[in-house]
C-alpha positions in Angstrom: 210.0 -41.7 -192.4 211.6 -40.4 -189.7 210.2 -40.3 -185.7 210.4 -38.1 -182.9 209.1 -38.9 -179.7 208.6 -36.7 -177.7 206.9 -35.7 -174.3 204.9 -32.1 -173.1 206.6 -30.6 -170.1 210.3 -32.3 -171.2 213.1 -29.9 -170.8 215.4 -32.0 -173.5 212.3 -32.6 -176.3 211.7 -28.0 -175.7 215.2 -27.4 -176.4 214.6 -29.3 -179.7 211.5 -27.5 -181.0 213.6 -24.2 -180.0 216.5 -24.8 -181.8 215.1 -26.5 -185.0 212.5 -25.5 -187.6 211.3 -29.3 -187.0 208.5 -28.6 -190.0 211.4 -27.9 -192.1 212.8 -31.5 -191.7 211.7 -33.7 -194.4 210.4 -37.2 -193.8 209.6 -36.1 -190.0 207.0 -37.0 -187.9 206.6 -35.4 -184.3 205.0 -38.0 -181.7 204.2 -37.3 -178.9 203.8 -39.2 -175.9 201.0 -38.0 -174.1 198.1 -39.2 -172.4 196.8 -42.3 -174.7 198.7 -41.3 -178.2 198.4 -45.0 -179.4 200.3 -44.3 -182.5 203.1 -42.7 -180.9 203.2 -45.8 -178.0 202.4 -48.6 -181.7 205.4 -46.3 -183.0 207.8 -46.4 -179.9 206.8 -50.5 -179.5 207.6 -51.6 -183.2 211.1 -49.5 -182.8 211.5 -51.6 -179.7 212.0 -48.6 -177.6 209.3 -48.7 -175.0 212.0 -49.3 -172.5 214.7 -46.7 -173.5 211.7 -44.0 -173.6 210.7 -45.1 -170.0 214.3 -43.7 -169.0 214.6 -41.0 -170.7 213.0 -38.5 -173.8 213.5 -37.4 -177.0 214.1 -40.2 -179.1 214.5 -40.0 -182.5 214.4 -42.6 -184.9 215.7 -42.4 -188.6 214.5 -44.3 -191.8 217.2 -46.4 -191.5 215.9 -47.1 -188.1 219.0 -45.4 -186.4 218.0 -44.8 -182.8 219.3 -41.2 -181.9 219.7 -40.3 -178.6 220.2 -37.0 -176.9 218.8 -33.6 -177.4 222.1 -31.9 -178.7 222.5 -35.6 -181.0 219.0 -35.5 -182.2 219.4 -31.2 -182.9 222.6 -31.9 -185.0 221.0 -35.0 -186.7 217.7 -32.7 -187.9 219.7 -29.6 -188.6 221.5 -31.5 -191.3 218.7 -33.0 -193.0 216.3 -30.1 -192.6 215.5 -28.6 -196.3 
């Protein structure tokens, strides 16, 4: 599985769901982080990114627990494994 974190009123995590058909993207699952999601903050802990995501948002996080940072890095990585 593969994890998005996102955040509502981030510029960066928008451009994202703009540019990619992110329900197209198999093995992906959206998170976001707002108000008391306490999957998305179990999630963002047991990736050991609590810290990252307190400086800055989207993070993605691939099965093979690549961190991806970046929206134009995180739009490349989805557009090539969309389906």
């Amino acid at each position: 599985m593969t994890y998005l974190f996102t955040k509502q009123g981030c510029t960066a995590c928008e451009s994202i769901r703009e540019n990619v058909d992110l329900p197209s993207v198999k093995g992906l699952k959206v998170l976001n982080l707002d108000g008391e999601n306490s999957e998305a903050l179990a999630m963002l802990a047991y990736y050991e990114c609590v810290t990252l995501a307190e400086k800055q948002l989207p993070i993605l996080v691939s099965d093979s627990r690549e961190v991806v940072l970046g929206p134009l890095n995180i739009t490349r990585y989805l557009k090539e494994h969309s389906g």
